[in-house]
C-alpha positions in Angstrom: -2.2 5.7 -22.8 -3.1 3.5 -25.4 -3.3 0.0 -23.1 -5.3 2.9 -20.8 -7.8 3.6 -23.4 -8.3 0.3 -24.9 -9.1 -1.1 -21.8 -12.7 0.4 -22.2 -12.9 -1.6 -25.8 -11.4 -5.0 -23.8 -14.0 -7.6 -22.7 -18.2 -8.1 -24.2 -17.6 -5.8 -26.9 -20.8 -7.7 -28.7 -22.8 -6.9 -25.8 -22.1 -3.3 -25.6 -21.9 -2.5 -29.0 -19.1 -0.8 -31.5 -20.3 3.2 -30.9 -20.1 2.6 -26.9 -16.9 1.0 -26.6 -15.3 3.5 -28.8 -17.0 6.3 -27.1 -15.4 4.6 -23.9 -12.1 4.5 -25.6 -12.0 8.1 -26.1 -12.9 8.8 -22.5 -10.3 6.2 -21.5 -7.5 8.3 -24.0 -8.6 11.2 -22.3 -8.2 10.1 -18.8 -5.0 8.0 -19.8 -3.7 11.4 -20.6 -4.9 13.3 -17.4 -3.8 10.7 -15.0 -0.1 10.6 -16.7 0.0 14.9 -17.1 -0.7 14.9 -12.8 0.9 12.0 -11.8 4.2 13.4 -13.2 4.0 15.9 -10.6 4.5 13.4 -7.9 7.7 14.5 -5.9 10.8 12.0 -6.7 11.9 10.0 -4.0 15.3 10.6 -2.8 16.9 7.1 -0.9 17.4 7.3 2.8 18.0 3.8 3.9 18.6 4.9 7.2 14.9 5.4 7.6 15.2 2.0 8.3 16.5 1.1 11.6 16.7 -1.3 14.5 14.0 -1.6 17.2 16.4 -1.0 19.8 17.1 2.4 18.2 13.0 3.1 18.6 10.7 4.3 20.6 7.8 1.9 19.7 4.9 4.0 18.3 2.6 0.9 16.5 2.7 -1.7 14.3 2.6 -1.2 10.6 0.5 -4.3 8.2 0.6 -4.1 4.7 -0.8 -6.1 1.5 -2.1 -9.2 3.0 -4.3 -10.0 0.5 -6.4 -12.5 2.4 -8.1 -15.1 -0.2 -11.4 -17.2 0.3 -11.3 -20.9 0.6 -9.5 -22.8 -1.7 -8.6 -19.3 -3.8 -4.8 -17.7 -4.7 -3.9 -14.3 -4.8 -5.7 -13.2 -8.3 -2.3 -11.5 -9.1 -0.3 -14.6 -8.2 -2.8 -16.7 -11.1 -3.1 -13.6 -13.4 1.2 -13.8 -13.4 2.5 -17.0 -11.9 6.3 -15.7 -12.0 5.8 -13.2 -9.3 5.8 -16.2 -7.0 9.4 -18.5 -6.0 7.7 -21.6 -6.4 5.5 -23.7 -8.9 2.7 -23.5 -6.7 1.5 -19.9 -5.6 0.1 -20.1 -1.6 -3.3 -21.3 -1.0 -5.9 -19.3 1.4 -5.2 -21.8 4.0 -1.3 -20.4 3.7 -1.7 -17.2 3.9 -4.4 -17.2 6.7 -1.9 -19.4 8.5 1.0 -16.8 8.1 -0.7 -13.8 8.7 -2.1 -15.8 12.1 2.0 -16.3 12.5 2.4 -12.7 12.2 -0.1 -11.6 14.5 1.1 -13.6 16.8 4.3 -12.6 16.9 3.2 -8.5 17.2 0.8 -9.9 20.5 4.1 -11.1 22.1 6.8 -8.6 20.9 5.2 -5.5 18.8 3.2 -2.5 19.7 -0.3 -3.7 19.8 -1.8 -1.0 18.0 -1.9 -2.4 14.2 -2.4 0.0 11.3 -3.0 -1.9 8.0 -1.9 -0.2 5.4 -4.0 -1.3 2.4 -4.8 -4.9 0.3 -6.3 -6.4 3.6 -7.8 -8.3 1.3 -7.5 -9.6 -2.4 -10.4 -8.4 -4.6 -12.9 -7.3 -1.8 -15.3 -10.5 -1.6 -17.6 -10.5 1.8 -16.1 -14.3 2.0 -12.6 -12.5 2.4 -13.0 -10.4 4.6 -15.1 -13.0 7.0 -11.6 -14.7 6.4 -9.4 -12.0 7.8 -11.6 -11.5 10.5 -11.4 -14.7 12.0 -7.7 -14.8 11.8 -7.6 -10.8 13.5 -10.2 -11.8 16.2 -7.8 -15.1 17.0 -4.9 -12.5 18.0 -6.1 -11.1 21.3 -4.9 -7.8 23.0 -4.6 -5.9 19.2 -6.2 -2.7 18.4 -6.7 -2.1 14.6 -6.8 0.4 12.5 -7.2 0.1 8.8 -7.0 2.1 5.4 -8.6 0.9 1.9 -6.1 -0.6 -0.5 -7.7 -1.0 -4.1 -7.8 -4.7 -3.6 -10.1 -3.7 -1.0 -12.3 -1.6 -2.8 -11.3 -0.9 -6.4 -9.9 -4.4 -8.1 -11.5 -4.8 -11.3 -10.6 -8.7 -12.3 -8.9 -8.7 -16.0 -11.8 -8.4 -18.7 -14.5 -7.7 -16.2 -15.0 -3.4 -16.5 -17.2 -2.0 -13.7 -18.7 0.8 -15.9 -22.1 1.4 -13.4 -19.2 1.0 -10.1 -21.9 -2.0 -8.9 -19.6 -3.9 -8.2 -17.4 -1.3 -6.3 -20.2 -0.6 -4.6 -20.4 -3.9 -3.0 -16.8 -4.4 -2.1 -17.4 -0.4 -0.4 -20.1 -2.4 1.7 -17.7 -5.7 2.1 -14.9 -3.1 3.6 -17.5 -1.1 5.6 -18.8 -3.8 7.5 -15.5 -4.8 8.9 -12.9 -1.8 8.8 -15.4 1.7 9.3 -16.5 3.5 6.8 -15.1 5.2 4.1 -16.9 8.7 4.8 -15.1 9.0 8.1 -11.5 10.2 6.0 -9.2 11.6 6.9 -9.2 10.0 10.4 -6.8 11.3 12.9 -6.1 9.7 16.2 -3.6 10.8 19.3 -0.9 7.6 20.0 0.7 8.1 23.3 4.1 6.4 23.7 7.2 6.9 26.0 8.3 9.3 24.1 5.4 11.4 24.1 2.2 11.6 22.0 2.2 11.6 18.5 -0.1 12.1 15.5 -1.7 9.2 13.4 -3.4 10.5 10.2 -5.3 7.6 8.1 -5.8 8.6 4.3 -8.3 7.1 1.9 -6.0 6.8 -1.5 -8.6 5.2 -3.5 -11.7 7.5 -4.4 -10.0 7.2 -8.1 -13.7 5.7 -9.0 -12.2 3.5 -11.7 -15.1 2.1 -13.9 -12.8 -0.2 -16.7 -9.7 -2.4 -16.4 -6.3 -1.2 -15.9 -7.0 1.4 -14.0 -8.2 0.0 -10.9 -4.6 0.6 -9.1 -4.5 4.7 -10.0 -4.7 6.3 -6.8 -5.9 9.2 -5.0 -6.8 11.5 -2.3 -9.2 14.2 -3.8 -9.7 17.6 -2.7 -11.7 17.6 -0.1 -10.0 15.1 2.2 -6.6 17.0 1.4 -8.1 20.4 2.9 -9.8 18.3 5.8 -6.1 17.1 6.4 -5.0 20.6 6.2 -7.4 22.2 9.0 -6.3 19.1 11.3 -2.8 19.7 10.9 -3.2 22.7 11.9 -4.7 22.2 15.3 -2.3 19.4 16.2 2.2 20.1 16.9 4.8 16.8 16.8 5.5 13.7 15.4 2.7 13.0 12.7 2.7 9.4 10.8 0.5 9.3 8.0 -0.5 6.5 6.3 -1.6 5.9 2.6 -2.3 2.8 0.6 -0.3 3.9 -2.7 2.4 5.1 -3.1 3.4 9.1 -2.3 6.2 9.6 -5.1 7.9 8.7 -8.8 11.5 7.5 -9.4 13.6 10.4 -11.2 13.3 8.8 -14.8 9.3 7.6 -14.3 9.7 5.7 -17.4 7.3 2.5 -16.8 3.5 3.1 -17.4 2.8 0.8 -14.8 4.3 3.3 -12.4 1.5 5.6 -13.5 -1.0 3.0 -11.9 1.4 2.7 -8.1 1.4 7.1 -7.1 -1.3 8.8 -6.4 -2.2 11.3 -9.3 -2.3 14.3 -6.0 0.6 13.4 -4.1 2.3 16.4 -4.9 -0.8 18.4 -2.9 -0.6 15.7 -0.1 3.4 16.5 0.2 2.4 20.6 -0.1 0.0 20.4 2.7 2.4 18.1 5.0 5.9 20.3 3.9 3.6 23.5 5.2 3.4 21.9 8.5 6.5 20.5 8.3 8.3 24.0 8.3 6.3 25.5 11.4 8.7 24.0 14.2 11.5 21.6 13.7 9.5 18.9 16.5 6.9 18.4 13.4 8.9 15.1 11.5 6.1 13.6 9.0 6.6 9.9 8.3 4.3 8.8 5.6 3.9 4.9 5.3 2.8 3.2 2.5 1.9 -0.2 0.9 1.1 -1.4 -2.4 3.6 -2.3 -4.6 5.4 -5.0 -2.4 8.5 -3.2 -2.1 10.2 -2.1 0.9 11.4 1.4 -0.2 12.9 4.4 2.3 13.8 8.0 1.6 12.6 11.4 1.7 10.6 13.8 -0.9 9.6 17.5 -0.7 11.8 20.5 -0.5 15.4 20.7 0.8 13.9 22.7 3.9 10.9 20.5 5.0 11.9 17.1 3.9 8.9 14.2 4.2 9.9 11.0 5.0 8.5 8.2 3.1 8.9 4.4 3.7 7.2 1.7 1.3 6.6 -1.6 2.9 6.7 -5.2 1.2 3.6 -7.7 1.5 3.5 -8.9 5.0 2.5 -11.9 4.0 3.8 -12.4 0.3 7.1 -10.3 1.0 8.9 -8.3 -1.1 9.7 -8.2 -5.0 11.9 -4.8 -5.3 15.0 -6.1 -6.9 14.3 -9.1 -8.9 10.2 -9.1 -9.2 9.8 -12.0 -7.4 8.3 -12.2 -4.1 10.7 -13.6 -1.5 8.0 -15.3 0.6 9.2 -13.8 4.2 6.8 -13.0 6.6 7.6 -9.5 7.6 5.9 -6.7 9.9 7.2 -3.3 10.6 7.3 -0.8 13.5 7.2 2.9 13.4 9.0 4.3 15.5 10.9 7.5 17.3 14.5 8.0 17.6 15.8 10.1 20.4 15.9 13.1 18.3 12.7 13.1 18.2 13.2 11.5 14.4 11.1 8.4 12.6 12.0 5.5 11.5 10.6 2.2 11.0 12.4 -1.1 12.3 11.6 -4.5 10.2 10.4 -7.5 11.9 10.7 -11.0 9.7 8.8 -13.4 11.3 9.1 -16.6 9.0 9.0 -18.2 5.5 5.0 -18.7 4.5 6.1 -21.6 2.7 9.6 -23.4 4.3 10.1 -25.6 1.2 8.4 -26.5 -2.4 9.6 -27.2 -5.9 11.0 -23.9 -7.6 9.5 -21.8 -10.3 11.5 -22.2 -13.4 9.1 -19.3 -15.1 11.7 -15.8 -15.3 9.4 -12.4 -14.1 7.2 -11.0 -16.7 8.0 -7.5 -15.3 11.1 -7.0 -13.3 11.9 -3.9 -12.2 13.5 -1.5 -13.8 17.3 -0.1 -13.0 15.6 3.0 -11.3 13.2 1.1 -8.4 16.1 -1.7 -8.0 18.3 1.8 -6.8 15.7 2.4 -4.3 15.3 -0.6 -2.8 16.4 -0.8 0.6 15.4 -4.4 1.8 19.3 -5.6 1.0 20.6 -3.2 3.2 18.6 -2.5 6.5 18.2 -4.5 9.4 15.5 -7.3 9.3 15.4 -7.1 5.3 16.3 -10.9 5.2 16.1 -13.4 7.1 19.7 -14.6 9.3 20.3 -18.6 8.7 
């Protein structure tokens, strides 16, 4: 709560002037200790590894995208400057790199993956028009792909360190950036019907970002609000089967919750999200929820909810960075998933690695500022499911 509230002091104190940016620090105290008091109430996740399976186990339903982050030319990922040891190597990927790999991955879902794409969040980096112009070329190269896409707070919320958004101007803009290429934000919940061999099923986008966050470190908080919660309600209950849900942040805590930063990955309602889903959960035994998530760059599987309507939950590493759950350090494998159905009528999601993004370059010899801690390296599943690394 403290880094929370002096994040409103941070930055042009001079130019704002001692009263305001105290007056900022008490609001920031105050939603410091909001966001922490509902956040806790996030269900824990329990670990299902089994969530993750192999595609010949599946039923192919569509192809899941997650954390691009998409740079303009000649930029890195902000969070890859900001914190150099996140990355393997001395030299973090270039916007050339990463357009190339996520070209690499496209390709690889027009020849053997379901070619309807959801994009789970962090299509881009910090929401510039030049970034999104970027993506777009590289999706419009891939033929034969229908996409659909929720807001990650790259997209729309990424406040750069020292550089507060207290008028949301700047939000603003990046709202437009997103609008002109993904749909617009007003149209959440969106619900569409997927038809596969194994019947139709449910997709349910979620906007996880209408936290309007107007300082510094609290650009990642997440969540749904009210009225796109009881909007998701009154479509559940017209619909019956398989629904997948998709969210940019994170759905659930570990059991001990005992790193602020975690504070910034759930969303401060998901316990109201997993009420609403758990109540249509428990009116037949064909309604199986998957929810699937991006964010943290962790590939993640297991259930939350109550004993009698669980909720299945899988998080998915950086499609194009890869995935940093038990060290910290992004392993640099190109990686898309695919949700699926299971005979029983069950989800799961199969992992598909596609490449390095970088096949060779001088080490990093810099440890990670912040590894994990013992409770996300337990849930980590990307050591023990198919597809988690790549086979020599």
């Amino acid at each position: 709560m403290i880094a929370l509230s002096a994040s409103y002091v941070a930055g042009r104190t001079a130019e704002r002037g001692l009263g305001a940016s105290l007056r900022r620090a008490a609001g920031g105290a105050a939603d410091a200790f909001r966001i922490g008091r509902q956040v806790r109430n996030a269900p824990v996740l329990r670990p299902l590894p089994s969530l993750v399976a192999r595609g010949e186990e599946l039923v192919p339903v569509c192809t899941l995208i997650s954390d691009t982050h998409v740079v303009a030319d000649a930029q890195r990922p902000c969070e890859l400057v900001a914190d150099p040891s996140q990355w393997p190597l001395r030299d973090a990927p270039t916007s050339e790199v990463i357009a190339a790999g996520l070209a690499r991955v496209l390709a690889h879902v027009v020849a053997h993956g379901p070619h309807t794409v959801i994009w789970c969040g962090d299509e881009v980096d910090t929401g510039e028009p030049a970034e999104w112009r970027a993506w777009r070329q590289v999706v419009d190269a891939a033929p034969r792909l229908m996409h659909r896409l929720v807001p990650g707070n790259h997209d729309v919320c990424f406040n750069r360190p020292f550089d507060a958004d207290y008028t949301l101007a700047r939000r603003a803009r990046r709202e437009d950036a997103y609008q002109a290429h993904a749909g617009r934000l007003a149209d959440f919940p969106i619900v569409d019907t997927l038809i596969t061999d194994a019947g139709p099923a449910t997709l349910v986008l979620l906007d996880s970002c209408r936290h309007r966050s107007t300082h510094i470190l609290s650009n990642a908080v997440g969540k749904f609000g009210a009225d796109q919660l009881a909007e998701l309600a009154r479509i559940l209950d017209a619909v019956s089967g398989p629904v997948l849900c998709i969210s940019h942040h994170h759905v659930w805590r570990d059991a001990h919750f005992l790193q602020p930063e975690a504070w910034y990955n759930t969303v401060v309602d998901a316990d109201q999200l997993v009420a609403v889903l758990g109540a249509y959960r428990r009116r037949a035994p064909r309604n199986q929820v998957l929810v699937c998530h991006g964010h943290r760059h962790a590939l993640t599987a297991g259930v939350v909810g109550d004993r009698d309507a669980p909720i299945e939950v899988v998080g998915l590493p950086s499609t194009t960075l890869g995935d940093k759950s038990i060290t910290g350090i992004l392993d640099g494998i190109l990686r898309y998933g695919v949700a699926g159905l299971r005979r029983d009528g069950t989800w799961a999601v199969a992992l598909r690695a596609v490449g390095r993004l970088v096949e060779a370059g001088a080490p990093s010899q810099v440890r990670p500022a912040k590894p994990p801690s013992a409770a996300i390296r337990a849930l980590s599943a990307i050591a023990q499911v198919p597809g988690g690394y790549l086979v020599p």
